[in-house]
N, C-alpha and C positions, 0 to 999 in steps of 0.2 A: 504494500500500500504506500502512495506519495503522498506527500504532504510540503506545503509552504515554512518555513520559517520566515519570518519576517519581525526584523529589529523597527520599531516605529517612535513617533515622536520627531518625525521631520518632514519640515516643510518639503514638495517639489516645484520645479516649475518646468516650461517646458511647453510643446507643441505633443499632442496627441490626436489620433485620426480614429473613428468608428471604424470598426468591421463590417464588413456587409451582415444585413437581418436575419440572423437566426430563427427567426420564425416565417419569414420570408422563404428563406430558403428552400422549406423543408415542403414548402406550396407550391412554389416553380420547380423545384427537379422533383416532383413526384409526377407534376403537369406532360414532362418529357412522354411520358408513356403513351400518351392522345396523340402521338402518330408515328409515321414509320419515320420521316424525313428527320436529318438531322436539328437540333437545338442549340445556340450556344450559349452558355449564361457566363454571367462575372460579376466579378465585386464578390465572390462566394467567400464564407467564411470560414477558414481553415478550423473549425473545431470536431468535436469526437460525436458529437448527433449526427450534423452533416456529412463528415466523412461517411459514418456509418449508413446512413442511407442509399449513398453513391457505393457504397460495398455492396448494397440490397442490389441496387439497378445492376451492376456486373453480373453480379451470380443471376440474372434472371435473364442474361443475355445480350445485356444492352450492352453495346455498343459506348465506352468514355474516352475520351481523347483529352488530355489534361496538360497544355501548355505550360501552362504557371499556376500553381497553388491556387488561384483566384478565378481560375477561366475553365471552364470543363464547356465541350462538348460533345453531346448524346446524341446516339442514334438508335431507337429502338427500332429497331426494324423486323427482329427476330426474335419477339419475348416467350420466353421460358415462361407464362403462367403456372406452370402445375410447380416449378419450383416453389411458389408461395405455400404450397400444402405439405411442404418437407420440414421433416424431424430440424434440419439445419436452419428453414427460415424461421423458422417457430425459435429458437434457441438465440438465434441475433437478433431477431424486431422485437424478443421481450425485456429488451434492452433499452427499446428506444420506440416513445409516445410517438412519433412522428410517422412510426412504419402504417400508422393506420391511413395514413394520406395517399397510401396507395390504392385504397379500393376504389373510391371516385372514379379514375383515371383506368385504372383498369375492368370494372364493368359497364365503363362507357363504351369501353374501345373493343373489348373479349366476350362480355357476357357472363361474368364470372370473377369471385374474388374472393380472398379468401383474407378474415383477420384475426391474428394471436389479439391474445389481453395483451396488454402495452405495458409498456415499460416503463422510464426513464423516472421523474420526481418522485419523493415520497411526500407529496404537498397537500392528500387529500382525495378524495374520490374523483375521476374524472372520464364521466361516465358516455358510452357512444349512443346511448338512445336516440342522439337528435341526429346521428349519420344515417341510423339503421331505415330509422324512421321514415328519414326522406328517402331515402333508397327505396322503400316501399310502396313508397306514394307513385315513384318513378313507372315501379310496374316491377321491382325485384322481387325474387323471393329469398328470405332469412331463415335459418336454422342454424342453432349452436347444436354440436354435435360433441360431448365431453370427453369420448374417447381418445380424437384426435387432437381437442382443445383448440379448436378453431371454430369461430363462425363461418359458417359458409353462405355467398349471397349466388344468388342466379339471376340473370336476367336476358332471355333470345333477344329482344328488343325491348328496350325502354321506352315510355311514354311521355312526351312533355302533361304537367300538370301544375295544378296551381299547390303550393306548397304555403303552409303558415308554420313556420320555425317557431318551436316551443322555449327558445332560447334564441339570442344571437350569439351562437358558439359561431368563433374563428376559424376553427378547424371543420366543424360541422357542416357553416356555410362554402368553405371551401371543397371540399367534399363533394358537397352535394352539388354545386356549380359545376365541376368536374365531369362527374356522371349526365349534369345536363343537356351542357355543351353538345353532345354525340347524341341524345335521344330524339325519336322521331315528333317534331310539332314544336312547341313554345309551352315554357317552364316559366310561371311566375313564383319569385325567391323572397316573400316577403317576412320581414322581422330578422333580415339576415343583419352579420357581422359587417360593418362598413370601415375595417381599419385600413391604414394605410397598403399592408400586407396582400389584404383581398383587392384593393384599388390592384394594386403593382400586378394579381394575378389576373385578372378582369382584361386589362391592358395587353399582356401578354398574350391571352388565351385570343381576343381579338385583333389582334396581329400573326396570330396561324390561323385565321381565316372565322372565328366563332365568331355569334352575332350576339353580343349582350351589351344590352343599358341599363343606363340605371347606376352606374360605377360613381361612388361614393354614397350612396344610398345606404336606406335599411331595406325598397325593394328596386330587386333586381330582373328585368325580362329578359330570358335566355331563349333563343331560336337555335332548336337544335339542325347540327347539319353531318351529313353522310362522312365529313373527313377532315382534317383539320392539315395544315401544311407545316414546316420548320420556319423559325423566326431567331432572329438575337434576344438575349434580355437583360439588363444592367439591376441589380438590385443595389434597394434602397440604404442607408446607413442603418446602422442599427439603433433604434430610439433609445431602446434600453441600457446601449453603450454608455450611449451619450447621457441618458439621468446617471447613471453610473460614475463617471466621470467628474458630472458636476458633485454629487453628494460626495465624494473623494475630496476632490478642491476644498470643500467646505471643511472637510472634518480634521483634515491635517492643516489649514490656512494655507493652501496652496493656490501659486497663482498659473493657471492653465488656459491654455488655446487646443477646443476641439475645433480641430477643421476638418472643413468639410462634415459639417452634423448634419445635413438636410433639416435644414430652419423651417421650412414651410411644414413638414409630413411634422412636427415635432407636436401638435396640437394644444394640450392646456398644460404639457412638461415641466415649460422653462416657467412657468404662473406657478406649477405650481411650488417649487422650489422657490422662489421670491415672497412666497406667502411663510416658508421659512423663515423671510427675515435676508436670504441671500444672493447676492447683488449680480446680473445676467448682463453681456454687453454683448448684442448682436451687431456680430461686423461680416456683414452680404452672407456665406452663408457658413462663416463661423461661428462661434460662441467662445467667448471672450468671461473668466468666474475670475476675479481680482481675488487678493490674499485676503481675505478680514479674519479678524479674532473674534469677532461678537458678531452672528446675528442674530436679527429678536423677530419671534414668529408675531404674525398680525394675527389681533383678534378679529370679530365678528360686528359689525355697527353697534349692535349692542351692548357689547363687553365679552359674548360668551366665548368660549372658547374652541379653538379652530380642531375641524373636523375634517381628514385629509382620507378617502373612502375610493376605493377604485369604482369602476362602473364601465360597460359597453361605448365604444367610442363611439363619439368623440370625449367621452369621460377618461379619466385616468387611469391607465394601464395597469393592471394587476400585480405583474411583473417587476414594478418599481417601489411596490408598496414596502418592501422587506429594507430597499434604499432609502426611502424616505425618512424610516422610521429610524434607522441607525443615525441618520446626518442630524435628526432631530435631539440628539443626546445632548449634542454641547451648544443647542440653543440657547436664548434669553426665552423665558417662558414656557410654555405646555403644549400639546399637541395629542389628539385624541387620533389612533391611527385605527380603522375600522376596514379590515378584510374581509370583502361579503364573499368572496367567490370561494376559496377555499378554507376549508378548517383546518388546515395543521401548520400553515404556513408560518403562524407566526411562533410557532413553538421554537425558535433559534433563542428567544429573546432573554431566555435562560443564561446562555453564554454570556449573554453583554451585559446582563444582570452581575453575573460572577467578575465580571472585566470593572464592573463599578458604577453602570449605567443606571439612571433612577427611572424604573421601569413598571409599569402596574397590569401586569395580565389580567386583566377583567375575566373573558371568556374567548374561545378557542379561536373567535374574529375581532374583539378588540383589547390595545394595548395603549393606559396612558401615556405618556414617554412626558416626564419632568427633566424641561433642562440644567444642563450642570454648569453653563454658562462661561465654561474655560475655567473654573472654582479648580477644579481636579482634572486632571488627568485620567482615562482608563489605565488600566494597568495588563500589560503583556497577559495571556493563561494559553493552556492545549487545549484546542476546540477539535469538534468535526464538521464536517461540513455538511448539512443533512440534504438541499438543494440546490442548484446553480444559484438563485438569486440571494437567497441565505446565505450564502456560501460567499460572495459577493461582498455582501453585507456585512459578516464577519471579517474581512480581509480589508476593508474599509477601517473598522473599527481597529483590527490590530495597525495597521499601517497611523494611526494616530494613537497609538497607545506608546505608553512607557514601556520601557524594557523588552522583553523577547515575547512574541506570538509562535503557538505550532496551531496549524490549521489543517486535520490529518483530511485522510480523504479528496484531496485536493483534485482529482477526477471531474469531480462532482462541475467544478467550477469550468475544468478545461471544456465540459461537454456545450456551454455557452461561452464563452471568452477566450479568444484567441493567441496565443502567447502572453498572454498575461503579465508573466512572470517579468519576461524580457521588456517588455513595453512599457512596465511600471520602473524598472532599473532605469530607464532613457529618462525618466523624470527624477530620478533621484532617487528614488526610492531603495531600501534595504531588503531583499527580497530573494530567497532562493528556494530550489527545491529540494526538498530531502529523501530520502526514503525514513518510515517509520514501522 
């Protein structure tokens, strides 16, 4: 097992750059499989999800051609479907949440798909009802079958239909958008996911020839058609780098340049980090976080006190709740951090408790976070990492702590953040890997 050490209690500065979207990602190259012709993506993000998926598309026959660490392109032209039903694929996609992105794509295009229980966080229940569902609606048919431990979906031909999502799941709607796209007549996608992610895949998917509107919406009209062609596709920065980033800046008093964040896709991010208390300088389409010692979170017109809640975008990313809450430590003032979507997410908050953090676990979605105001310092301990953005979080926290941090498990964090290690050295930072 690896793990981080990291000596902290110093300031960095320096120019740092986003990774391309990890959740991005895992949307466009499942997307590959919707036709024979080649794809070429970039901006991709060298980490252990993504990699791991593009290990999925080989073994299933695809066709990858890999330039530079950042540029893949595919050609499925020759897919191995029944590989999905194998002892081997079952054994790697219960690794990683993301292998379910393949059934869309491949029972739009085959008729047929097949999905393990998923893998990757231990953040909470994260259930495929709302993929199944619409699968069904399509004109699939579903059966779990426990001996093999797969579901299996069928479908000779899909049906455009009108669909109403029980959820705007991101993965769900991208899914079922998928499967659309190929099915005979027109699919309305209403109460779907409108993140930046689904925009980027919307984009792409009409650029090999699909006919969908509706792209930033909650509804989407999908014209399905007989075949879809090969296209380019640049993906977006990573949002979650970038709140990353900044809540870093903040917590060590570092003075940082992300360039290139894509300012525009960033929605109520950099808002909501200033309601922190902490100071944003958008230069075209960088992001500019000056050193301060002290910020102070704003209350509410009234006095009460601030409420920082993820929610379906355009609301606040999930993703960055576990950042928010850490950078909230060495505030002036309080902050109530309320995770609706998952229950175990905030259970990190133990660690930062033990590190010194003045922290009030309510219940399994919210946490008060009392600032310590620069008063004290956290103090160095060995942690684990229990999820990427926890993980994140924690690394954050030892990176402004006194003395020595172990952050075992460190996997955890590589499967989203790319070089990390090395990238946070370039700013100054104290930082290496160990075994433990």
């Amino acid at each position: 097992m690896h793990a981080f050490e990291v000596n902290g209690g110093k300031p960095l500065s320096g120019t740092i750059v986003p990774q391309g979207a990890k959740n991005e990602a895992l949307q466009v190259i499942s997307a590959v499989l919707l036709t024979a012709e080649p794809v070429t993506i970039t901006n991709i993000p060298d980490i252990l999800d993504v990699n791991l998926l593009i290990e999925l598309l080989e073994e299933m026959n695809v066709q990858v051609q890999r330039p530079q660490r950042d540029t893949c392109t595919f050609t499925a032209a020759d897919v191995d479907v029944d590989y999905l039903h194998s002892e081997a694929f079952l054994k790697k996609s219960g690794r990683l949440r993301g292998s379910v992105m393949l059934a869309g794509p491949l029972l739009g295009r085959f008729g047929k798909a097949f999905i393990p229980k998923p893998g990757g966080d231990k953040i909470g229940r994260r259930r495929l009802d709302t993929h199944v569902l619409g699968f069904e609606q399509l004109g699939a048919r579903f059966n779990y079958q426990p001996e093999d431990g797969f579901f299996h979906l069928t479908a000779p031909q899909l049906s455009g239909t009108r669909i109403l999502l029980d959820e705007p799941s991101v993965t769900g709607t991208a899914n079922i958008l998928m499967a659309a796209v190929r099915a005979r007549g027109t699919t309305t996608l209403y109460n779907a996911a409108c993140e930046p992610y689904i925009q980027q895949l919307c984009r792409m998917l009409n650029r090999m020839g699909a006919r969908i509107s509706g792209t930033g919406s909650n509804l989407l009209t999908i014209e399905g058609t007989h075949s879809l062609g090969g296209t380019t596709h640049r993906m977006l920065p990573d949002m979650i780098e970038v709140g990353s980033f900044i809540g870093l800046a903040a917590m060590t008093q570092s003075s940082l340049t992300i360039r290139d964040a894509g300012v525009e896709h960033l929605g109520v991010i950099p808002e909501k980090f200033r309601q922190l208390g902490i100071a944003l300088e958008v230069q075209g389409n960088d992001l500019h976080i000056p050193a301060q010692r002290i910020y102070e979170v704003q209350r509410y017109f009234d006095g009460g006190v601030l409420t920082i809640y993820d929610h379906p975008w355009p609301g606040f990313t999930p993703d960055l709740i576990s950042i928010i809450l850490v950078t909230a430590i060495q505030a002036r003032g309080s902050v109530l951090i309320h995770q609706k979507m998952f229950e175990s997410r905030l259970f990190f908050v133990d660690k930062l408790i033990d590190m010194g953090a003045q922290i009030i676990l309510c219940d399994p979605h919210r946490a008060v976070v009392i600032g310590l105001e620069r008063q004290q310092q956290l103090r160095g301990i060995t942690m684990s990492s229990p999820d990427i953005r926890a993980g994140v979080a924690l690394l954050i926290a030892a990176l402004s702590a006194e003395g020595k941090s172990v952050i075992q498990n460190s996997e955890q964090i590589d499967r989203g953040y790319q070089y990390i290690d090395e990238r946070l050295r370039a700013l100054g930072a104290d930082i290496r890997r160990i075994t433990s």
